[in-house]
C-alpha positions as CSV (number, residue, x, y, z in Angstrom):
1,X,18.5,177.1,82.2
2,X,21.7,176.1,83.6
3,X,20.4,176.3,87.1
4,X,17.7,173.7,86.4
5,X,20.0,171.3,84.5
6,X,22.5,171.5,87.3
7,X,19.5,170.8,89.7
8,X,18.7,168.0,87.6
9,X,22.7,166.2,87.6
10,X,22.0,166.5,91.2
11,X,19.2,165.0,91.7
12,X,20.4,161.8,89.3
13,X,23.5,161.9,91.3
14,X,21.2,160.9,94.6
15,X,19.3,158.2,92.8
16,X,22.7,157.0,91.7
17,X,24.4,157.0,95.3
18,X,21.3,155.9,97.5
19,X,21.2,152.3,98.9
20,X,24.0,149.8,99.7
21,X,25.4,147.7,97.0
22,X,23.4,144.5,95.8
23,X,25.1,141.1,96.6
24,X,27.4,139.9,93.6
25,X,26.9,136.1,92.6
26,X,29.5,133.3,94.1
27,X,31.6,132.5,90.7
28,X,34.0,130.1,92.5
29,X,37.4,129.2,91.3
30,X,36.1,131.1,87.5
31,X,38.2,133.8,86.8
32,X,36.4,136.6,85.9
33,X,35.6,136.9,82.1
34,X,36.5,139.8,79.9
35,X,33.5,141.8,78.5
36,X,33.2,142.8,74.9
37,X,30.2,145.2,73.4
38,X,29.8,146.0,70.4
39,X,27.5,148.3,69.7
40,X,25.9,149.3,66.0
41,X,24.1,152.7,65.6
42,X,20.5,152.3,63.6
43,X,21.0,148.5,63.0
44,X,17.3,147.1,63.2
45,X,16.6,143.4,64.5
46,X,15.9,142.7,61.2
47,X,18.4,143.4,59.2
48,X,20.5,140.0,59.6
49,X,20.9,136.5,57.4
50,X,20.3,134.9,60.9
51,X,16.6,137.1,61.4
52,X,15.5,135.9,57.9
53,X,16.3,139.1,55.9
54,X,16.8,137.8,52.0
55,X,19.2,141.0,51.3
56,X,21.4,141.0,54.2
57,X,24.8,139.3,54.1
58,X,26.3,139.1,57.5
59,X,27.7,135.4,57.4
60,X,29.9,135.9,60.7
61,X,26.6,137.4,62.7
62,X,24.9,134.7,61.3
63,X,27.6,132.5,63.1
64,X,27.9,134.3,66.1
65,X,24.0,134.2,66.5
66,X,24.3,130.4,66.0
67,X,26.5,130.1,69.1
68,X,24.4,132.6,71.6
69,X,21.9,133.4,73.8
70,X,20.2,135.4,71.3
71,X,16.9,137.4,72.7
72,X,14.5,137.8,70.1
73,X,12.1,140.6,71.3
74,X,15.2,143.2,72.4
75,X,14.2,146.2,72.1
76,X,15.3,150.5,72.6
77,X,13.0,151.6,75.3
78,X,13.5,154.9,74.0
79,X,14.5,154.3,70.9
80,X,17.5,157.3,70.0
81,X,20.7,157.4,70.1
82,X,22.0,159.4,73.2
83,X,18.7,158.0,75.8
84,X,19.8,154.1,74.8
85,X,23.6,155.0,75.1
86,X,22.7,156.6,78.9
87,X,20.8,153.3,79.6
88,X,23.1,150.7,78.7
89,X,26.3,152.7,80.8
90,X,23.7,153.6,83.8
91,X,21.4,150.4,84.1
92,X,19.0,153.1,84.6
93,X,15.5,154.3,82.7
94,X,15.8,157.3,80.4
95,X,13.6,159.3,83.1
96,X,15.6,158.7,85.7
97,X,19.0,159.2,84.2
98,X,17.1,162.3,82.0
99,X,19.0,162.1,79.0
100,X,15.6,162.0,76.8
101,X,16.5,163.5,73.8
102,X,20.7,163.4,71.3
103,X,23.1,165.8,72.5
104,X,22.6,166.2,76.0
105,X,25.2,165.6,78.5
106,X,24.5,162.4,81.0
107,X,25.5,163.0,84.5
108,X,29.5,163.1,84.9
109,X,29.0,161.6,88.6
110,X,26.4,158.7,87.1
111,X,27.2,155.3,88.6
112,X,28.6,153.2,85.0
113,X,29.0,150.2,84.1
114,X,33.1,151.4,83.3
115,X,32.9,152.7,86.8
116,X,31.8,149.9,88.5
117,X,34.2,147.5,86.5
118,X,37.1,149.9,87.1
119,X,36.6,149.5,91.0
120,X,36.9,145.5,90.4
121,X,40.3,146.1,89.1
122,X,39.1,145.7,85.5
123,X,40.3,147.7,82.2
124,X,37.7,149.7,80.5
125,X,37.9,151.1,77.2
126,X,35.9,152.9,74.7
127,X,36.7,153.4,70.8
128,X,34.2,154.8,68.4
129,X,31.2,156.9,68.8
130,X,30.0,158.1,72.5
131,X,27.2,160.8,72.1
132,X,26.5,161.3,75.8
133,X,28.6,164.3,76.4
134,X,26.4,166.9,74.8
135,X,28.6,169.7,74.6
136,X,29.3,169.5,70.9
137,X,29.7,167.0,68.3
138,X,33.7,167.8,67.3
139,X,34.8,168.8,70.8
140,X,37.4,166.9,73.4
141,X,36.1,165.3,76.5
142,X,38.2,165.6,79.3
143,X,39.3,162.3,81.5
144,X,37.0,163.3,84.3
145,X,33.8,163.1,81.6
146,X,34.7,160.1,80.4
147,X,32.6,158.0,82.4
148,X,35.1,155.2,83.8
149,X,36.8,154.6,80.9
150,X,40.9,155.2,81.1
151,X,41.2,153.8,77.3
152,X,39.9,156.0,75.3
153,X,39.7,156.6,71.3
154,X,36.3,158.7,70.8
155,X,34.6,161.1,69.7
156,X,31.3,162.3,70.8
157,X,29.3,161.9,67.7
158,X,30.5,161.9,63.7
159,X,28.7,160.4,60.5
160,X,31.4,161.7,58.4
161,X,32.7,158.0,58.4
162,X,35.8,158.6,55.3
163,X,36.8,161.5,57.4
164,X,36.3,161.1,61.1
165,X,38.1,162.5,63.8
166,X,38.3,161.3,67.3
167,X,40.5,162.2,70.9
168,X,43.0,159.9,73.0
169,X,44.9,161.3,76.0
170,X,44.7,164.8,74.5
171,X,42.9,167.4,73.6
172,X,44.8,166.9,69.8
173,X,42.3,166.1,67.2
174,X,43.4,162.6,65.1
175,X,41.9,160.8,62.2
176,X,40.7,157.4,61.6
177,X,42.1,156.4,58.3
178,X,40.1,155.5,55.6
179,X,36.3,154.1,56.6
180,X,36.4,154.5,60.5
181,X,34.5,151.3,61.5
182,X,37.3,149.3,59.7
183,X,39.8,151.5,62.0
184,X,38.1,151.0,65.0
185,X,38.1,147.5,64.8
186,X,41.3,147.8,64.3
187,X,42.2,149.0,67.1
188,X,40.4,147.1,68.9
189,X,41.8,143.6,67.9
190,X,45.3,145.9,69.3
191,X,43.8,146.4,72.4
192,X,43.0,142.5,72.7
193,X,46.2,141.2,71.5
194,X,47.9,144.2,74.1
195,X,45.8,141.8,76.8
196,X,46.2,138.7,75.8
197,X,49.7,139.5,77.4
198,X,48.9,141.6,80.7
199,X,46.3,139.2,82.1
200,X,44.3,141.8,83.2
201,X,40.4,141.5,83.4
202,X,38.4,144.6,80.8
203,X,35.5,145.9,79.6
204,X,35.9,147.3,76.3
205,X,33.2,148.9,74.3
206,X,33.5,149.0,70.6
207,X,30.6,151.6,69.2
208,X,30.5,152.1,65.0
209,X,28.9,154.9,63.7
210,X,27.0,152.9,60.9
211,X,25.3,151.6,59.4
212,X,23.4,155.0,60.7
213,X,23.0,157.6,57.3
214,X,24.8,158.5,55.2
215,X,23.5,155.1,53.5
216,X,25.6,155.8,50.6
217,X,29.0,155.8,52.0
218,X,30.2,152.2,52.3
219,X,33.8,151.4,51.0
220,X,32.5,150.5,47.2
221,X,33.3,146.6,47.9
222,X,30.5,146.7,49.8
223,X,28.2,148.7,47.7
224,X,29.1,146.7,44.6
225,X,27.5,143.8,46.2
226,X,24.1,145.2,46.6
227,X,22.0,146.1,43.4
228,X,18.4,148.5,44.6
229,X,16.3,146.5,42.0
230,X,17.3,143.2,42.9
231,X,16.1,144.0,46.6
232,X,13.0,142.8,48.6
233,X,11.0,145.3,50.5
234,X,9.0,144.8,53.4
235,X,5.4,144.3,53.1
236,X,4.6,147.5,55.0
237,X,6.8,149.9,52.8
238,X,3.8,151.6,50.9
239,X,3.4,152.3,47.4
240,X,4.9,154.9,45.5
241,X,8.3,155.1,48.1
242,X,9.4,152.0,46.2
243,X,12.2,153.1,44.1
244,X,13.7,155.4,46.9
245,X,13.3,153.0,49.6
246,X,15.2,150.5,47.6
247,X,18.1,153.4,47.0
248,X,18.7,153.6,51.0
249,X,18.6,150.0,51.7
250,X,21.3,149.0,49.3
251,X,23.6,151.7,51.0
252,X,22.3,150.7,54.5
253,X,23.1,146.7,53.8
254,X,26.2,147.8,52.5
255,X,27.5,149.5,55.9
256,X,25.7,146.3,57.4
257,X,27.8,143.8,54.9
258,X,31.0,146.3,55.8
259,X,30.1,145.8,59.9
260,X,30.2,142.0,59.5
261,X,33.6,141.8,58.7
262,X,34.8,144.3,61.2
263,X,32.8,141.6,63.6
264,X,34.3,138.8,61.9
265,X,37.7,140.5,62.7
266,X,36.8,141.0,66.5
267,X,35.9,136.9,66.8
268,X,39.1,136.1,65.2
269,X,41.4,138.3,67.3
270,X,39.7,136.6,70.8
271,X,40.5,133.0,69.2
272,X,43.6,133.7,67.9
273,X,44.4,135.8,71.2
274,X,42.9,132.6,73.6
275,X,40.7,135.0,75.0
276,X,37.2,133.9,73.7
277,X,36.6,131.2,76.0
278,X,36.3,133.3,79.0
279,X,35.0,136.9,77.1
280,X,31.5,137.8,77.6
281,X,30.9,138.6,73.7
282,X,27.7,141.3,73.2
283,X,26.3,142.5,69.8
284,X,24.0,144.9,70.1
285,X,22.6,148.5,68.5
286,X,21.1,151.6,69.8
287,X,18.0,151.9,67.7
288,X,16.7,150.5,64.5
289,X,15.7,151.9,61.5
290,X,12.0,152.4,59.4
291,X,13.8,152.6,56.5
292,X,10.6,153.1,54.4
293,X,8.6,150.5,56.8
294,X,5.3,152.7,57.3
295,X,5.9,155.1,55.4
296,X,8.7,156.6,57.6
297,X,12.4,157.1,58.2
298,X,15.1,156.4,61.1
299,X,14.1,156.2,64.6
300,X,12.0,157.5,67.7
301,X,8.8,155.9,66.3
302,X,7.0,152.5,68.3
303,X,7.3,150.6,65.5
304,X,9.4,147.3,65.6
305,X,11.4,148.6,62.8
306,X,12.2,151.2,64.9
307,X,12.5,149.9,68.9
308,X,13.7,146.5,68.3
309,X,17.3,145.7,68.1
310,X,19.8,142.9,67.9
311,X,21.2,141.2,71.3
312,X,23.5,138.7,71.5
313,X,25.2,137.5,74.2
314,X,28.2,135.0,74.1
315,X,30.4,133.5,76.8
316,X,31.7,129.7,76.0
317,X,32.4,128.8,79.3
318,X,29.8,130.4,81.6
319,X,26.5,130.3,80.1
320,X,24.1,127.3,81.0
321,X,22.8,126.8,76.8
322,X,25.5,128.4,74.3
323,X,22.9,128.8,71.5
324,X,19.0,129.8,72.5
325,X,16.2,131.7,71.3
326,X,14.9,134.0,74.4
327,X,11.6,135.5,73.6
328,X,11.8,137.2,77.0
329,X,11.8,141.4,76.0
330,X,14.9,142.6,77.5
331,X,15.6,146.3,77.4
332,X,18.3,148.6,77.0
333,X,18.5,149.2,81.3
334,X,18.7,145.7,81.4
335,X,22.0,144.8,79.6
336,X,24.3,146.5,82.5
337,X,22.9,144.2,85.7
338,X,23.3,141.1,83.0
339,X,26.3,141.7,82.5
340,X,27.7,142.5,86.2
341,X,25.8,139.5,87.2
342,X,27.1,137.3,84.6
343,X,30.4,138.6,86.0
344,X,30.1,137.9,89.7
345,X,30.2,142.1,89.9
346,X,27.7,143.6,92.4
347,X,25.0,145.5,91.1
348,X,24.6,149.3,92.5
349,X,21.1,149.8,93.9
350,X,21.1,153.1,91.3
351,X,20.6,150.5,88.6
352,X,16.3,150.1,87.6
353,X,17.1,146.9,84.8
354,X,16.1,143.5,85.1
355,X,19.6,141.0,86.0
356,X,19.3,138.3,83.5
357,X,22.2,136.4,84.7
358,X,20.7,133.6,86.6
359,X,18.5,132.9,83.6
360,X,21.3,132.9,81.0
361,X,23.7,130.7,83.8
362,X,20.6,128.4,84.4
363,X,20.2,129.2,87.9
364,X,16.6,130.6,87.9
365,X,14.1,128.7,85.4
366,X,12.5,131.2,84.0
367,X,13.8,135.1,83.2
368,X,12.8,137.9,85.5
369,X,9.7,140.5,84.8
370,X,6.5,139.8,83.7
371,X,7.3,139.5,79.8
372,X,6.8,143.1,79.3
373,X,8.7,146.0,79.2
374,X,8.0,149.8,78.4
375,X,9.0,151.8,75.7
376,X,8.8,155.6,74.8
377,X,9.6,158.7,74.3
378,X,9.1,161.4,76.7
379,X,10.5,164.4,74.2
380,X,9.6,163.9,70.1
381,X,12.3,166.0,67.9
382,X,13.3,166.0,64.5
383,X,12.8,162.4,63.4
384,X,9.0,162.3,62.9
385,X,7.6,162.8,59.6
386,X,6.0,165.9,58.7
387,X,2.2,163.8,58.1
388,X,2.4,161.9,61.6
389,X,3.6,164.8,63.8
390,X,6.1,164.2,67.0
391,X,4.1,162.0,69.6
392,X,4.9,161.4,72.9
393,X,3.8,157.9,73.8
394,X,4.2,155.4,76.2
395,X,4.1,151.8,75.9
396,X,4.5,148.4,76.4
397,X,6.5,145.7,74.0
398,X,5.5,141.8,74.9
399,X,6.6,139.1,73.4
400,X,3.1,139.0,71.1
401,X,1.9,142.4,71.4
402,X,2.9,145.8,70.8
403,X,0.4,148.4,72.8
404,X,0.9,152.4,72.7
405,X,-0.8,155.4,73.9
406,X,-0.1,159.3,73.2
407,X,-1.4,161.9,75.2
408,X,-4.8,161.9,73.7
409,X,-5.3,157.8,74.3
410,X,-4.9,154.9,72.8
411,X,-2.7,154.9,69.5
412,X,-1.9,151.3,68.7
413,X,-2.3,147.6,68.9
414,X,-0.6,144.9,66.9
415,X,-0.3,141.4,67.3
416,X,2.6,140.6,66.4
417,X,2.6,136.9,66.0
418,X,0.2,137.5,62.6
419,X,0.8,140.6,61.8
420,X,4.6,140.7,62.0
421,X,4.8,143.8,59.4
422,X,2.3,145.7,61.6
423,X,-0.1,146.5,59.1
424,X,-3.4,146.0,61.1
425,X,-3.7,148.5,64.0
426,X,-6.6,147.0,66.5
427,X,-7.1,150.0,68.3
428,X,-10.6,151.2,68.4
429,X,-11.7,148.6,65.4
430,X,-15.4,148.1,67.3
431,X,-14.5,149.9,70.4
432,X,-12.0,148.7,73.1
433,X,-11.7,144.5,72.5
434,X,-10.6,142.8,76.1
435,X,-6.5,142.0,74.8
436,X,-6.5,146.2,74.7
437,X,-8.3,146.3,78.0
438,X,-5.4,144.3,79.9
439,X,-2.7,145.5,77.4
440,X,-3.9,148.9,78.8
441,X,-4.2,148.1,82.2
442,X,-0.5,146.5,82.4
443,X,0.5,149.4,80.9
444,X,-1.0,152.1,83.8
445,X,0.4,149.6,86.1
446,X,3.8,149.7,84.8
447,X,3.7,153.6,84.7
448,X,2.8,154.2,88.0
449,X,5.3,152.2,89.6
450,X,7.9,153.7,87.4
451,X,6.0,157.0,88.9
452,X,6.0,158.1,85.7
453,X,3.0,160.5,85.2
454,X,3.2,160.6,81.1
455,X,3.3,164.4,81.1
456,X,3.4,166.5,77.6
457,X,7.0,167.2,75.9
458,X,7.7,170.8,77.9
459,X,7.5,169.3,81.3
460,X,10.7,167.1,80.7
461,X,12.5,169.8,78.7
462,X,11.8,172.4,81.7
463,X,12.7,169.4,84.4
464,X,16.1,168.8,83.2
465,X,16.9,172.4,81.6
466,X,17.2,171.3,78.0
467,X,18.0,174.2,75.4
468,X,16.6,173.3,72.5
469,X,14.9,174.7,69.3
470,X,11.7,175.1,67.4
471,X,11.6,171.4,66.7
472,X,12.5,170.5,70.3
473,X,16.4,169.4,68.7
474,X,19.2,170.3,71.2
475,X,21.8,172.0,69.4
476,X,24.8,170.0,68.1
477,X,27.0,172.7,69.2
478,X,27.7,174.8,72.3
């Protein structure tokens, strides 16, 4: 088992070092901007004032959204944890880098964003949650596994968040204090004020743990301002899961309320510090969350609840319109060649995204693809629902239409433009209509230049020598 996912690190590690390295963009007399993410686990698209969500109250998300390029149809191509976190540090699809499944380890010798910033002379650092290690939840990660980054307050995966541990320099377990997200921040407003004075250029990724469950363990501020009854559920939360449904969403808007003002704190510290003018400012999320929607729970499902996510991008001084809708899909490969594009950086030839750059700096008129991109998941485990079974699926996300197959054919079809709850599945209603025809057609196309053969769940865990149990979960420890 070893042997194979050794042969499989090695055979990334090619994809990663073939090819010369794309051109970077001319930025002229610009300096080059800082680079901010900050990254939410199991936020859904949703879930903001700014998306049209009565419950939520996110006031400074609201306000950053009202001052970016915000893309409306961003979506998880493989909507978990560990395969999104491998994309956005890679640039790369979850079948090429292979982390398909939580708590596997992504290739140490991967070509990063950290890495490729690091070579430019930038700063990189990384505080909060990682979960791409995979060789246990509590353990240290040495420098050398670290991916690029030389700042470093992690820890690979907790959801403990009133008693969560994470690693610096050494292999000496610390504590956040208190509710870690609020400690994270923190630390990261230190780490901007600690450059405001060196001058130096940095990439720093800022990764919370929620508003992921444990729903119920906001700071009680936070909790007090959500009561269940007073909540409105989504049209496709069925009846009967009422009551409990409205239980975990006032916990879950109460991380949500809790990660606003830890955002609120970030946009402060880069206008108090000077640097916002010339910091690339992203908010994004992993995943999403069903939270009820369909009759199911967390993640790994096709749903929108599920694959779409927030993305906003923010940069004062460099991008062409400061506040725009894009309806363009961009997915989670996409985000690393945006952002070395938007910084002049070159791209590496490993990297499979789309570069949205010249459309956000209004060199290009319209943004690259062909309005659709894929999403799936190659490996089900754990976070399907007893009644609807683990599915592998492939599929593609549009800016109107949502179209999936499993292994035994076609699965779903919604249009989302009128049926934005997803309610009305137009697969197979009189047969196959002409919208699934194409939908089904782009879809085979996609898939076969991605040479991706849509092979049952065992393939993938033999391919990339995957240990995992009865339910196809990898284990949390070694």
């Amino acid at each position: 088992m070893r042997f194979r996912l050794f042969t499989g690190f090695i055979c990334a590690a090619l994809v990663a070092q073939r090819g010369a390295i794309a051109k970077a963009p001319d930025l002229g007399d610009r300096a080059r901007p800082n680079v901010v993410v900050v990254l939410a686990d199991q936020w859904r698209a949703q879930a903001f004032g700014f998306a049209g969500d009565p419950n939520a109250q996110t006031p400074n998300l609201d306000r950053l959204a009202g001052v970016s390029a915000r893309f409306v149809n961003a979506v998880a191509g493989l909507p978990v944890c560990s395969p999104t976190r491998a994309s956005l540090l890679t640039g790369q699809r979850p079948l090429t880098h292979g982390v398909l499944i939580n708590d596997v380890p992504l290739n140490p010798r991967a070509r990063t964003l950290a890495k490729v910033f690091r070579s430019a002379g930038y700063d990189a650092g990384m505080i909060g949650k990682w979960h791409l290690d995979g060789r246990g939840r509590s353990d240290y990660i040495p420098p050398e596994r670290r991916q690029g980054f030389n700042y470093w307050k992690a820890q690979e995966c907790t959801h403990d968040y009133t008693n969560s541990s994470y690693y610096a320099d050494r292999p000496e377990k610390l504590k956040w204090p208190g509710y870690d997200a609020l400690a994270q921040t923190q630390d990261a407003c230190d780490y901007l004020r600690r450059h405001q004075q060196s001058g130096k250029p940095f990439l720093l990724f800022l990764a919370w743990g929620p508003p992921h469950d444990p729903y119920s363990t906001a700071p009680l501020q936070y909790q007090a301002r959500f009561d269940p009854a007073a909540l409105r559920l989504r049209p496709n939360v069925p009846v009967g899961l009422e009551a409990q449904t409205r239980k975990i969403l006032a916990g879950y808007y109460s991380h949500c309320f809790a990660l606003d003002d830890c955002m609120g704190q970030v946009m402060r510290s880069l206008e108090e510090t000077g640097l916002a003018s010339n910091t690339i400012l992203v908010f994004s999320a992993d995943h999403g969350d069903m939270l009820g929607s369909q009759g199911m729970h967390k993640k790994q499902k096709p749903f929108d609840e599920s694959i779409r996510v927030p993305m906003l991008i923010r940069w004062p001084v460099g991008l062409a319109d400061r506040a725009r809708s894009i309806d363009a899909p961009i997915n989670s490969e996409d985000l690393m060649p945006t952002l070395l594009g938007l910084c002049g950086l070159p791209i590496p030839k490993s990297v499979e995204g789309l570069d949205y750059s010249g459309y956000l700096l209004g060199r290009t008129g319209q943004p690259p693809g062909d309005s659709a991109t894929v999403i799936l998941c190659a490996a089900p485990f754990g976070e399907w629902e007893r009644r609807v079974g683990g599915r592998e699926y492939r599929g593609i996300r549009t800016d109107r239409h949502t179209y999936v197959r499993d292994l035994n054919g076609p699965w779903l079809l919604f249009d989302n433009q009128v049926d934005p709850y997803q309610t009305n599945n137009l697969v197979g209603l009189v047969g196959p209509s002409p919208l699934q025809h194409d939908l089904d057609a782009l879809l085979a196309r996609k898939l076969k230049e991605r040479q991706d053969a849509f092979l049952p769940a065992a393939h993938y865990i033999r391919k990339w020598g995957y240990r995992v149990d009865q339910n196809g979960t990898a284990p949390y420890t070694p």
